[in-house]
C-alpha positions as CSV (number, residue, x, y, z in Angstrom):
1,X,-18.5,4.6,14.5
2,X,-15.7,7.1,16.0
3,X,-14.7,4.2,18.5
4,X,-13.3,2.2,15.5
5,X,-11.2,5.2,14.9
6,X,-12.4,6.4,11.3
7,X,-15.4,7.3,9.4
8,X,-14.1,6.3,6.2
9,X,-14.8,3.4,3.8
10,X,-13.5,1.2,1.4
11,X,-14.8,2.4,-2.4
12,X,-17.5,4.4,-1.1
13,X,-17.8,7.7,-0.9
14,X,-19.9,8.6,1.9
15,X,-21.5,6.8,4.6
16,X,-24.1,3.7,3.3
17,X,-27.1,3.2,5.0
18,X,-26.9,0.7,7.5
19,X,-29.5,-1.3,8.3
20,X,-29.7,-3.4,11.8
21,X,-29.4,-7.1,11.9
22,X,-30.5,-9.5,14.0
23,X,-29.8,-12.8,12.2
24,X,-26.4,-13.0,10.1
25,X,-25.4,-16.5,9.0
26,X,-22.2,-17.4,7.2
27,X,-22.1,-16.4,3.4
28,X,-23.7,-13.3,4.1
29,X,-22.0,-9.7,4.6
30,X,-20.5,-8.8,7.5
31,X,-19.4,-5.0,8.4
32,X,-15.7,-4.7,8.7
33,X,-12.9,-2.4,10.0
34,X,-9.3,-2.8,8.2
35,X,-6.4,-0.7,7.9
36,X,-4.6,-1.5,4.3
37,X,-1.2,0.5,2.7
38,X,-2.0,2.8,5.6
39,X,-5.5,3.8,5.7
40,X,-8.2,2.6,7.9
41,X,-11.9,2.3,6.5
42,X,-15.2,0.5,7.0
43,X,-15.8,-2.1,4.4
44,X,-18.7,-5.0,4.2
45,X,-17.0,-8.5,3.6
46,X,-18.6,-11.9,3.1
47,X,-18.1,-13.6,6.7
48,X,-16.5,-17.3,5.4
49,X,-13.1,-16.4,4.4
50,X,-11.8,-17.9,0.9
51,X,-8.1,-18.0,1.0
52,X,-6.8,-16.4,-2.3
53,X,-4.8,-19.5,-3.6
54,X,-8.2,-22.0,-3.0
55,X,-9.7,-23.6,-6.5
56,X,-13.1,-23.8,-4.8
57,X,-15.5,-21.4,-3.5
58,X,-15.6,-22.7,0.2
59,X,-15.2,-20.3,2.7
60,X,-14.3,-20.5,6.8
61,X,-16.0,-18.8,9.2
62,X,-13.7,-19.7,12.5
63,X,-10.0,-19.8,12.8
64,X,-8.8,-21.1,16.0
65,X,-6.0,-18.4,17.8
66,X,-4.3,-21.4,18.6
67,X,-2.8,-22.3,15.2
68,X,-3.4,-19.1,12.9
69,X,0.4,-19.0,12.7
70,X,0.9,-23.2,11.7
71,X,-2.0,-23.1,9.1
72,X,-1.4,-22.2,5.7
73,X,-5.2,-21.3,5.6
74,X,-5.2,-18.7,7.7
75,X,-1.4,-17.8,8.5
76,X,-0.4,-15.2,5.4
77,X,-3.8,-13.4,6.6
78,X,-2.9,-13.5,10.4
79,X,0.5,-11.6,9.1
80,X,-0.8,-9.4,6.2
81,X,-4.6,-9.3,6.2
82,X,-6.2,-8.4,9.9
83,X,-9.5,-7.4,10.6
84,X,-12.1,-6.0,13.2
85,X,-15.9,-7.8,12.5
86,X,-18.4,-5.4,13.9
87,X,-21.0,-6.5,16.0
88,X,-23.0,-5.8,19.4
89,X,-24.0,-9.2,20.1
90,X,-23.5,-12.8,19.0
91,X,-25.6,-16.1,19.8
92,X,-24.0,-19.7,20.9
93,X,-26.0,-23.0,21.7
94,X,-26.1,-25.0,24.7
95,X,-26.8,-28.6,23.8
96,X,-29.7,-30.1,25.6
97,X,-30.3,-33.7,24.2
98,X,-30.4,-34.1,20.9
99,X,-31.0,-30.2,20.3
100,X,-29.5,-27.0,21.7
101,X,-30.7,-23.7,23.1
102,X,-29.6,-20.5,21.7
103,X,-28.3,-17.9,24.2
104,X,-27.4,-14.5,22.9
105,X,-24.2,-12.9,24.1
106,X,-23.3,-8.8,24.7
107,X,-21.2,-6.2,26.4
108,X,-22.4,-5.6,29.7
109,X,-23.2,-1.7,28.6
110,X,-24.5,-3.4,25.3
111,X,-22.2,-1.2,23.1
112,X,-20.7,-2.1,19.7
113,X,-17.1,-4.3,19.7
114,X,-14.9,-5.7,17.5
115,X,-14.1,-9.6,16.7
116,X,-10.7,-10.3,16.0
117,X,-10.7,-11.7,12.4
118,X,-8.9,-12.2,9.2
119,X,-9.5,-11.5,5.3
120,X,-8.3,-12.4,1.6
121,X,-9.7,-11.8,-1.9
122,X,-10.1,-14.6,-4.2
123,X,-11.0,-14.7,-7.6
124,X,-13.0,-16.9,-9.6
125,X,-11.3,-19.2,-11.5
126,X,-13.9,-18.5,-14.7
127,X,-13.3,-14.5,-14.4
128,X,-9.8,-14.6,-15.9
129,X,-11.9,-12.5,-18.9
130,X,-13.4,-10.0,-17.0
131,X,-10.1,-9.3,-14.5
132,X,-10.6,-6.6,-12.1
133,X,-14.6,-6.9,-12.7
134,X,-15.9,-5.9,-8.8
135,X,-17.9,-9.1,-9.7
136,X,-14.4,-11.2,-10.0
137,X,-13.3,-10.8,-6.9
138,X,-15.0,-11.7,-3.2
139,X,-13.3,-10.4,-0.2
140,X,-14.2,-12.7,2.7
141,X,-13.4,-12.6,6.3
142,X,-13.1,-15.2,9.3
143,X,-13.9,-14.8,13.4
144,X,-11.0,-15.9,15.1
145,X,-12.0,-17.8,18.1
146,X,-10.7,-18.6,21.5
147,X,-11.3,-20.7,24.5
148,X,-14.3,-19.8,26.2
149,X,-14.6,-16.9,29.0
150,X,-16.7,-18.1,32.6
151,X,-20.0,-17.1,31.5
152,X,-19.6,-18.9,28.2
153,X,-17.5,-22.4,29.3
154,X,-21.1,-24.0,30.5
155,X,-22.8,-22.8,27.3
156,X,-19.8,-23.8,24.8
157,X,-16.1,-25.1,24.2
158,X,-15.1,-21.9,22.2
159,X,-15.8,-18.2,22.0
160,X,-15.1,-15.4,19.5
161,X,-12.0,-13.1,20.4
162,X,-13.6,-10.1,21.2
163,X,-10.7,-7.1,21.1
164,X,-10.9,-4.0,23.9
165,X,-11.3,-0.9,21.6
166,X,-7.7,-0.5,23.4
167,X,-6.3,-3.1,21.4
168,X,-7.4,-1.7,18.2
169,X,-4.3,-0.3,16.8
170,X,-2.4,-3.3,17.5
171,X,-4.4,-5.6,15.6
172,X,-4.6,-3.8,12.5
173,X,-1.3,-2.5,12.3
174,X,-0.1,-3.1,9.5
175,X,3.8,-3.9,11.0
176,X,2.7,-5.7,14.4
177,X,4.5,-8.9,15.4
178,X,2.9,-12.3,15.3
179,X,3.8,-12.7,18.8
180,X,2.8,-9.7,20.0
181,X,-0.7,-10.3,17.9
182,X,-1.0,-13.6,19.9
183,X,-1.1,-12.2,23.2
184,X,-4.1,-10.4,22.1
185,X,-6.1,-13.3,21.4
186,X,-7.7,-14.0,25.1
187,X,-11.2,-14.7,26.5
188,X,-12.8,-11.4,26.9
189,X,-13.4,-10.9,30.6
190,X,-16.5,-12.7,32.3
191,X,-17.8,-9.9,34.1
192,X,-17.8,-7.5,30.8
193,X,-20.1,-9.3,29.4
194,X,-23.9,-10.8,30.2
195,X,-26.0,-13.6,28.7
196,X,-29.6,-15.3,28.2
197,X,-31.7,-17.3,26.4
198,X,-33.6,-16.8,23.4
199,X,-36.3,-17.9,21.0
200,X,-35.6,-21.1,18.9
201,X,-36.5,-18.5,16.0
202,X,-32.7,-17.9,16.0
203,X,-32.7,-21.3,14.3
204,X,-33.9,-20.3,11.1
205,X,-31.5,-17.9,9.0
206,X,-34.7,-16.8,7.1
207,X,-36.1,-15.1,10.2
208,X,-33.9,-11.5,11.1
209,X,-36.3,-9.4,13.6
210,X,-35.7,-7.7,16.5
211,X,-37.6,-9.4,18.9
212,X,-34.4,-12.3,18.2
213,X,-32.4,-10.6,20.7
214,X,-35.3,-10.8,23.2
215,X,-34.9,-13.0,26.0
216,X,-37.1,-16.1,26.5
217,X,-38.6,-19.0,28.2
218,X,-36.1,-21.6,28.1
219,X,-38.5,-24.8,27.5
220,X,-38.3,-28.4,27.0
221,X,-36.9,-29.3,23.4
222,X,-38.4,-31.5,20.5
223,X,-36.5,-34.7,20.2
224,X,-35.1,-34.7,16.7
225,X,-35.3,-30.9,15.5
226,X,-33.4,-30.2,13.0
227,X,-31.4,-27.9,15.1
């Protein structure tokens, strides 16, 4: 957790247990890394952000770098509210027909990283009664995605910013520039990074085991899957 630079975290007081997964689908909790009024601390966040001003509960998981300043979904977050999403892997589909092949993506040395993302708190409309309840308030987080690195471009249009632990300080300081944000939000290099296929287990949100990250027999796909 030192590469993150802290060992701290948001409203608790010492380290949670944290338990691996291997299948995280939007609405569920993400782990986090922010830096707010100066300190920098691990938090869990729902992945699907909620901008703070939104009537509904309807959440993003994706912002693309290419217009976090222009929309008003994303941009007060792209200046105020930066993130780091923790991860050591992440999965995209090839489409093959009329249904697509996971692949699972990682570092080349397979060590944790940090996607480039965003967060807000919003609060539900009905909670006006119970203000500052924890259970009032959902703080949500987006992946902020790029155009896609070499290994990725045959596989899919678009790839999650993944940030060089170098660039760490940059992101989540508090007083960095939009443009100098901007330049951070490139493919991550080709060769950093490896790739293969995987089961069609993936598919199913339900299923979170370890053999997920296995790789497998690419074989011919069911017309019409639900996937």
């Amino acid at each position: 957790m030192a590469r993150f630079g802290t060992q701290n975290w948001t409203g608790v007081p010492q380290l949670p247990q944290l338990i691996p997964r291997f299948n995280v689908a939007p609405t569920q909790e993400v782990l986090t890394v922010k830096e707010w009024r100066g300190e920098r601390a691990f938090s869990f966040m729902v992945w699907g952000m909620i901008p703070s001003w939104s009537t509904e509960q309807a959440g993003f998981i994706n912002a693309r770098a290419e217009t976090l300043a222009q929309k008003a979904t994303f941009s007060e977050s792209f200046r105020r509210r930066r993130c780091l999403v923790v991860a050591d892997g992440f999965y995209e589909w090839k489409r093959e027909g009329k249904s697509r092949q996971p692949y699972y993506f990682q570092l080349e040395d397979e060590s944790p990283f940090g996607f480039a993302g965003l967060w807000d708190e919003w609060r539900r409309p009905d909670s006006k009664a119970v203000s500052g309840s924890p259970e009032s308030v959902i703080t949500s987080c987006t992946i902020i995605t790029t155009k896609p690195n070499e290994l990725l471009v045959s596989i899919h249009d678009r790839m999650p910013v993944i940030l060089p632990p170098t660039d760490y300080d940059v992101w989540l300081n508090e007083d960095a520039r939009p443009d100098e944000l901007s330049t951070l939000l490139t493919p991550y290099p080709a060769d950093g990074m490896k790739s293969f296929p995987v089961s069609q287990k993936v598919n199913y949100v339900q299923i979170d085991e370890p053999d997920l990250v296995e790789p497998a027999e690419v074989k011919a796909l069911e017309q019409g899957s639900l996937f």
